[in-house]
C-alpha positions in Angstrom: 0.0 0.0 0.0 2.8 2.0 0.6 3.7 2.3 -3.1 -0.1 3.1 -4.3 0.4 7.1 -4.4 3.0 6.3 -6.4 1.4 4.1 -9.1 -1.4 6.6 -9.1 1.4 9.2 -9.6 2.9 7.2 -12.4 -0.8 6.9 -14.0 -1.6 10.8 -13.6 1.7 11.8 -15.5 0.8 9.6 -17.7 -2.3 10.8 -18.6 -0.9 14.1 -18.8 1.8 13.2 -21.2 -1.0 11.5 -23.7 -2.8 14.7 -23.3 0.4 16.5 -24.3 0.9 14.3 -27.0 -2.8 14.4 -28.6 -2.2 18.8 -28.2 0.9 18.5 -30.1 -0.2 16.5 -32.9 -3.6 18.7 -33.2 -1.4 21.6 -32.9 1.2 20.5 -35.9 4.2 20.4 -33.6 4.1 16.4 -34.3 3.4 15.0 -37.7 2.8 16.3 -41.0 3.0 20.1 -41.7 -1.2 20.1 -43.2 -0.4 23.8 -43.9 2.4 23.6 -46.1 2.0 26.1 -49.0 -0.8 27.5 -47.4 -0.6 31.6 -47.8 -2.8 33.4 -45.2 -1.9 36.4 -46.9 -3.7 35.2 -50.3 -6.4 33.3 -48.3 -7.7 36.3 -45.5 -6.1 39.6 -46.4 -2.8 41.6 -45.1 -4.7 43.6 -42.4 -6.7 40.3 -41.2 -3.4 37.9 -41.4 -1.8 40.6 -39.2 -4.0 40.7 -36.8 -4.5 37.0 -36.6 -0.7 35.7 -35.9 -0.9 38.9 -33.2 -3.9 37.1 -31.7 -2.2 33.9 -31.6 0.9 35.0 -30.4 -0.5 36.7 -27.4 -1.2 33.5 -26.3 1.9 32.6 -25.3 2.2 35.3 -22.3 1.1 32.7 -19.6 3.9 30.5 -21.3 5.8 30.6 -17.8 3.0 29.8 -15.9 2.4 26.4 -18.1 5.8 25.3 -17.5 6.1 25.8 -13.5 2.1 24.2 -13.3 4.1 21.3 -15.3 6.9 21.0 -13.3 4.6 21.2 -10.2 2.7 18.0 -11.0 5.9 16.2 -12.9 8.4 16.3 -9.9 6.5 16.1 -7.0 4.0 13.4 -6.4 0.6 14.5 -7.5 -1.0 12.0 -5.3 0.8 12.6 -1.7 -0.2 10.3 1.0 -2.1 11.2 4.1 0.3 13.2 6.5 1.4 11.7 9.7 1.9 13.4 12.7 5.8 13.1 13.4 5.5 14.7 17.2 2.7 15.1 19.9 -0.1 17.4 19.5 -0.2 17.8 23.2 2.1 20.3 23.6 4.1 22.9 20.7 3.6 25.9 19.6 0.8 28.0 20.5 -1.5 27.6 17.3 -4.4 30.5 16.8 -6.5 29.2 13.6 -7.8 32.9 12.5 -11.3 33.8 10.7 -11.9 37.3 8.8 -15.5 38.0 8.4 -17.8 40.9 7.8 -20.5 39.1 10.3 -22.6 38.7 7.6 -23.5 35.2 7.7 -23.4 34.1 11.5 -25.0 31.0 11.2 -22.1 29.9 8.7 -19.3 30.9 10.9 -20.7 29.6 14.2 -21.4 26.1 12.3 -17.9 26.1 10.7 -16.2 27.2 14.0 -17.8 23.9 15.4 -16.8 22.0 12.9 -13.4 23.1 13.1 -13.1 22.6 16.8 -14.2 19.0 16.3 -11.6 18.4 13.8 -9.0 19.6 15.9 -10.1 17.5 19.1 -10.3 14.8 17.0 -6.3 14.6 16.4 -5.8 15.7 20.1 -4.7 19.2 18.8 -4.4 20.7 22.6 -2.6 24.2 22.4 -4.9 26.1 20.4 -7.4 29.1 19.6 -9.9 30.0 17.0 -10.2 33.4 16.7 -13.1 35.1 14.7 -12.3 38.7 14.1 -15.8 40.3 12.4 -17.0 44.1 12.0 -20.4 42.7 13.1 -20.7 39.9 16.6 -21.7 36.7 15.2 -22.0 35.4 19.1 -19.7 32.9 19.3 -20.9 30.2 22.1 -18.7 30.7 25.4 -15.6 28.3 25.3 -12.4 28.3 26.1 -11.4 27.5 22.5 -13.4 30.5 20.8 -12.5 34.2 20.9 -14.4 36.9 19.3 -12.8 40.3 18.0 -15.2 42.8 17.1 -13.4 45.5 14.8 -14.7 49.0 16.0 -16.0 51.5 13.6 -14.2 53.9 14.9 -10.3 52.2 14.1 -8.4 53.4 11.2 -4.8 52.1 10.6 -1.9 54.8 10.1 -2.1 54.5 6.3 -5.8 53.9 6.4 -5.6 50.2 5.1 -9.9 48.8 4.0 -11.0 46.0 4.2 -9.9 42.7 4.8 -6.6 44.0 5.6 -8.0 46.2 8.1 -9.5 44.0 10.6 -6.0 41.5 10.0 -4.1 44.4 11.3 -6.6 45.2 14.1 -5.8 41.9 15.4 -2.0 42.8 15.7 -2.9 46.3 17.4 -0.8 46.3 21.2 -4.3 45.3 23.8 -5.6 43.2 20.9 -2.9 41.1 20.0 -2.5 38.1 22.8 0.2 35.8 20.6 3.7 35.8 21.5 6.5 35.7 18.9 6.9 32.2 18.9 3.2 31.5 18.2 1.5 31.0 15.2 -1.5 31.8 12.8 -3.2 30.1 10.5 -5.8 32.1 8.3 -9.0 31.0 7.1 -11.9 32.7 5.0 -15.4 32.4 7.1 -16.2 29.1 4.6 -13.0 27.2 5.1 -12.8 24.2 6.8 -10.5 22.2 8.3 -9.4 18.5 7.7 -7.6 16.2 9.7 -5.0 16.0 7.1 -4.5 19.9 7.0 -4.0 20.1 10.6 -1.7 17.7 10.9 0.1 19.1 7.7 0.4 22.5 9.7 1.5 21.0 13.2 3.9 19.6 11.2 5.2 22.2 9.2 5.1 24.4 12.6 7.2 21.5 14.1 9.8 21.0 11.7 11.0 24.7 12.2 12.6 25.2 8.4 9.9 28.2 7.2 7.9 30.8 8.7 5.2 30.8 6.2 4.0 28.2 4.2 0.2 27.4 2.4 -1.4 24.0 1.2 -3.8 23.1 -1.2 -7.6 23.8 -0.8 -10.4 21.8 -2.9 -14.0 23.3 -3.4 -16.2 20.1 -4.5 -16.9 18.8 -1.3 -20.2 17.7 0.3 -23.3 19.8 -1.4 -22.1 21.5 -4.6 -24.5 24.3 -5.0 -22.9 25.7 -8.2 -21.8 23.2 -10.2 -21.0 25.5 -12.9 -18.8 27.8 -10.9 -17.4 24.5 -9.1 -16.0 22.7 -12.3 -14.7 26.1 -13.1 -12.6 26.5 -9.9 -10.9 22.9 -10.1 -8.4 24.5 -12.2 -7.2 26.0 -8.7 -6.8 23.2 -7.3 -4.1 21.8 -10.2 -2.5 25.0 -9.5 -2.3 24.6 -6.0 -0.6 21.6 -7.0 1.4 22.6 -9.5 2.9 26.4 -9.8 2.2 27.3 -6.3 3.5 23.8 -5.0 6.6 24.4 -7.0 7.5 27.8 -6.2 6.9 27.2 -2.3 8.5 23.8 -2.2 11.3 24.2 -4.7 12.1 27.7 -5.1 10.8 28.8 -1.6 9.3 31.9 -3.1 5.5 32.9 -3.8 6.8 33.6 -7.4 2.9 33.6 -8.6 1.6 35.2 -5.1 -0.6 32.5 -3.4 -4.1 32.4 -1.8 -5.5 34.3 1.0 -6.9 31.4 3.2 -5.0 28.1 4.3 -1.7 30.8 5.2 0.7 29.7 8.3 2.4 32.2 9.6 4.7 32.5 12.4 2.9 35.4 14.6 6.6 37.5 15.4 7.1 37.9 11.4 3.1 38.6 10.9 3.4 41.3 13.4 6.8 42.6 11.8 5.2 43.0 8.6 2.4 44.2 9.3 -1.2 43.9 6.8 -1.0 48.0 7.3 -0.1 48.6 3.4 -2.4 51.2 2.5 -5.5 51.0 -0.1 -3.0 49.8 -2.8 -2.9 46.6 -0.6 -5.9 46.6 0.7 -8.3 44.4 -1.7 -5.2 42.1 -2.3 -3.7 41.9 0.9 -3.2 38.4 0.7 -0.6 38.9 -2.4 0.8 41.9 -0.7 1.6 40.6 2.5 3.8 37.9 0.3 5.6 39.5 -1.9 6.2 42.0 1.0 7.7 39.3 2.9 9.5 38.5 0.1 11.1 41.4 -0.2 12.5 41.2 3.2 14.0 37.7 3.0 11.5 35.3 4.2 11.5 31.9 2.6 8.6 29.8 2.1 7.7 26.3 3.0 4.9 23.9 1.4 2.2 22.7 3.9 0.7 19.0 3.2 -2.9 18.1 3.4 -5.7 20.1 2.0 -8.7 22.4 3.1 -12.2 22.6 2.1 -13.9 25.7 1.0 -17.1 25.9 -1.2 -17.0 28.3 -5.0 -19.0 30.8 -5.4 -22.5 30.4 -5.3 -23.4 31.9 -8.9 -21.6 33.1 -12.2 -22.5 36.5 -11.3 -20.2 35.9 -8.3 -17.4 34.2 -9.9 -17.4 37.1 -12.4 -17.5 39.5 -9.1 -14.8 37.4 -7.4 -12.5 37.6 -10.5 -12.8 41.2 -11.3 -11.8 41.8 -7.2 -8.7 40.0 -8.1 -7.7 41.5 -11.0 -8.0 45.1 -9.4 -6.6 44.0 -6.2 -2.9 42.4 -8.6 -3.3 45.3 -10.4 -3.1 47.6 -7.1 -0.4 45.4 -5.8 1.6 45.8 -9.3 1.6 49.5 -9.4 2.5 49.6 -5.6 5.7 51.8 -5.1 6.7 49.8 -1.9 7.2 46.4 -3.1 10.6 46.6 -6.6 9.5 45.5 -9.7 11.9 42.2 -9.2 9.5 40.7 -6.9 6.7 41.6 -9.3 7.5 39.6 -12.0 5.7 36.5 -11.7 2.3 38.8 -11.2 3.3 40.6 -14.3 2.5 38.1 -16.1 -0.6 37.3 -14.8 -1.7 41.1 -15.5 -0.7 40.8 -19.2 -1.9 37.5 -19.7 -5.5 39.2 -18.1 -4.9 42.4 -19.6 -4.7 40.6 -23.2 -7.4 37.8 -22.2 -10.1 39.4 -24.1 -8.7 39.6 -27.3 -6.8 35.7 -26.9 -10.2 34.3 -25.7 -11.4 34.7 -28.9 -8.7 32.4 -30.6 -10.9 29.6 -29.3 -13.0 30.4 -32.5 -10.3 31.8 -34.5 -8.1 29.3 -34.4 -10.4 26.5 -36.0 -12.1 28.6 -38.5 -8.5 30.6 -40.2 -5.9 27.9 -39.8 -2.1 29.5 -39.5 1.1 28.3 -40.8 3.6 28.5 -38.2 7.0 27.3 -37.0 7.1 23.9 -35.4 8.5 25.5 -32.6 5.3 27.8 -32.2 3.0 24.8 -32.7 5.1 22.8 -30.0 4.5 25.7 -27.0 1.0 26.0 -28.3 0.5 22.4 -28.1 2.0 22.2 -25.1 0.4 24.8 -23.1 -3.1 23.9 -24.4 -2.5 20.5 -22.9 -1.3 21.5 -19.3 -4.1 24.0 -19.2 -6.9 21.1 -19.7 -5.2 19.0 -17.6 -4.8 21.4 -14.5 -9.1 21.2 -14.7 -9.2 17.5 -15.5 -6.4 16.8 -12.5 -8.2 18.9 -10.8 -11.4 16.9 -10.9 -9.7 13.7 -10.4 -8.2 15.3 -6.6 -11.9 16.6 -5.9 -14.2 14.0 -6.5 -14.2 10.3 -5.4 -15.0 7.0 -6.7 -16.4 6.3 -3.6 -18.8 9.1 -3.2 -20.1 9.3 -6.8 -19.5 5.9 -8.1 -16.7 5.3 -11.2 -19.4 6.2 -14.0 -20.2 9.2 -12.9 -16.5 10.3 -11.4 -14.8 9.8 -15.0 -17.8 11.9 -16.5 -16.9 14.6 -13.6 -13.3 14.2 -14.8 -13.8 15.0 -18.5 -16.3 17.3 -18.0 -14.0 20.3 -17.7 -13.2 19.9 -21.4 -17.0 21.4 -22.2 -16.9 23.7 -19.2 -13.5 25.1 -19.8 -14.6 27.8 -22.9 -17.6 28.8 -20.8 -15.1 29.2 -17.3 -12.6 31.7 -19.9 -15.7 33.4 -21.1 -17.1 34.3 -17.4 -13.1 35.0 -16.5 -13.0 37.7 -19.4 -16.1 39.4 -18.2 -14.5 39.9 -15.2 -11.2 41.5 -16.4 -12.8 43.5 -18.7 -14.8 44.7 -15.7 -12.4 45.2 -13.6 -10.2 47.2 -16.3 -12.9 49.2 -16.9 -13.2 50.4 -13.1 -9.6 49.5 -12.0 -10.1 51.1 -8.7 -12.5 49.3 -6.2 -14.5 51.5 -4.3 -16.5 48.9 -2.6 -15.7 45.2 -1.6 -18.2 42.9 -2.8 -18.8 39.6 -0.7 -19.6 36.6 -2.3 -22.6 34.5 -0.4 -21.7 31.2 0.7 -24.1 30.4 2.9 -26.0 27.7 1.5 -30.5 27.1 2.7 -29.3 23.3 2.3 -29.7 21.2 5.0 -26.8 21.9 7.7 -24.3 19.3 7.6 -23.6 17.7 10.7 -20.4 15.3 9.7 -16.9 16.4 10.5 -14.5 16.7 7.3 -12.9 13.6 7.1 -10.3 12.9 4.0 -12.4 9.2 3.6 -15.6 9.8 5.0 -15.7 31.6 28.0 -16.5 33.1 24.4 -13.8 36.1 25.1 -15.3 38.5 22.7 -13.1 41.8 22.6 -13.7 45.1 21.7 -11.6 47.6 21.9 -11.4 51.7 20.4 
């Protein structure tokens, strides 16, 4: 049993290399040149052939991100066994799990808080707080475990940070702040929950003592999928979370691409040094700020096993929402005077490749209907990042779903599926960024719903299966 990650590893690459293969011959880089003596020129016009070979090779600005997602899956295993704790969860580091919310939805964040308690309890986890800092009391129930922080109305940071960012920095505010230096923090968005695997990834990161931040993988198609839409569409994040982000945390120790703004360990002494006081240019994407920040200052970063659960959004509406919020809050973050341009590059990219998205989106018809001689080169990175960028949703699916839950007929349907969904997922990503292009500056931070009128769950995420409220001006 031991060696059964492995052979699923073997199989997974596997699959992504026939994938690869299948792009490059579709794409001419194998076989044949079909084209050969075909003249665009003749066949669509100067003006039109121009703009087409622009259109295609605007394509290739993501090129980097294709290769790290690769290398992500290709040298690390892409199905990891279970983490084991390696020390006793009895005693440690002081662990405070942390929850940002507007207040919102209380019922969501009192039933997750629950959850989450029981998942830790159920390890033994012993040295440990869950904080929920809100702008509006959610009435936590009165345990020793729970801490409510109310952010007053009346607190404004010294560079008057918004936000999300503000009530993070509240938290760190002398007569608010109750972690040491040698504690940690672990951040979760109100909808996150934990898993036994994810906590003992954390204690062990925390244990091992090589990085003072570090992020794992989260997964969004767990228990009632109320979107199913928006949920295929997020699976690509989850190959991602495997791939580029896994790479650049675990091999180069550096959130090259930025990474998310939930499942975060942090060591509480660098948190406070750094601060989440950046000012409105970091204050919709505080979560990218606050890394490349540290960054800047030398921190290295570590790669925490197991995964969390979190649900997408509830709608396409919201999806779009959520996408233009990240787009303005990168392109804050890129035109940010405090963080130099080299540890910008990475999110460069993913500002050109956004910035151009609505004219390469539509080479999904373009390229079918006016066929291009090109280089076998050019058809070899076209191929190949066409195939990496189907398999991050396909991989995706096949880390989300299980056999066991859906039976094999439907969970290889749910596996292909992205290849329909895909178009539609670029489509709704484009309205976004042309959205948020249009506006560029966010005057107002929309929050996504995700609390669901389904019937409450009452199981505990498994992998197979006195409140101290504070308030202070």
């Amino acid at each position: 049993m031991e060696s059964f990650p492995h052979v699923l590893h073997v199989l997974t690459i596997g699959l992504l290399l026939i994938i690869i293969l299948i792009f490059l011959v579709l794409a001419g880089g194998i076989g044949p040149d079909r084209l050969a003596g075909f003249d665009p020129v003749l066949e669509y016009g100067m003006t039109a052939t121009i703009i087409l070979y622009t259109l295609r090779f605007l394509t290739f600005i993501p090129i980097p991100q294709a290769i790290f997602n690769f290398l992500g899956l290709f040298c690390y295993n892409t199905h990891p066994p279970k983490p084991k704790l390696k020390t006793s969860t009895l005693f440690g580091p002081f662990i405070c799990f942390r929850v940002v919310t507007r207040g919102t939805f209380p019922e969501l964040v009192k039933k997750n808080v629950q959850r989450n308690v029981e998942i830790c309890s159920r390890i033994g986890l012993d040295n440990y707080i869950i904080e929920v800092v809100t702008d509006n009391a959610v009435n936590l129930p009165k345990s020793p475990r729970l801490r409510e922080i109310i952010v007053p109305n009346q607190y404004v940071t010294a560079n008057h940070t918004k936000y999300k960012a503000r009530a993070l920095n509240y938290c760190l505010e002398a007569g608010v702040n109750m972690l040491t230096d040698n504690d940690w923090i672990v951040h979760l968005d109100e909808e996150t929950l934990l898993t036994e695997s994810s906590v003992i990834g954390i204690v062990n990161f925390i244990n091992e003592g090589s990085y003072n931040l570090g992020q794992g993988v989260i997964t969004y198609a767990n228990e009632d999928i109320v979107s199913w839409l928006t949920t295929i569409a997020d699976l690509v994040r989850v190959g991602m979370d495997f791939g580029m982000i896994r790479f650049c945390l675990k091999y180069l120790h550096k959130p090259v691409f930025s990474w998310k703004g939930s499942f975060i360990v942090a060591n509480a002494g660098i948190e406070r040094q750094i601060t989440y006081d950046f000012g409105i240019e970091g204050s919709i994407a505080e979560d990218c700020f606050f890394a490349l920040t540290a960054w800047k200052e030398g921190h290295q970063f570590g790669f925490v096993e197991g995964d969390m659960w979190e649900k997408s959004t509830f709608s396409a509406l919201d999806y779009i929402y959520q996408r233009k919020r990240w787009v303005q809050g990168i392109y804050n973050v890129f035109f940010s005077s405090q963080i130099p341009f080299k540890y910008k590059y990475g999110i460069s990219l993913m500002l050109l490749a956004w910035f151009f998205m609505p004219l390469t989106v539509t080479n999904i018809v373009l390229v079918p209907l006016f066929p291009l001689p090109m280089w076998r080169s050019v058809n070899i990175l076209c191929g190949f990042m066409g195939a990496v960028m189907l398999f991050l949703y396909i991989f995706g699916a096949i880390m989300s779903f299980s056999p066991r839950r859906t039976g094999w007929a439907k969970y290889i349907f749910l596996c292909f599926v992205p290849v329909v969904v895909l178009p539609v997922a670029m489509v709704m990503e484009t309205i976004g960024v042309v959205w948020a292009l249009k506006t560029r500056k966010l005057d107002s931070f929309h929050i996504v719903n995700k609390q669901t009128t389904l019937s409450p769950q009452t199981t505990v995420p498994s992998e197979k299966s006195t409140a101290n409220t504070i308030q202070h001006v």
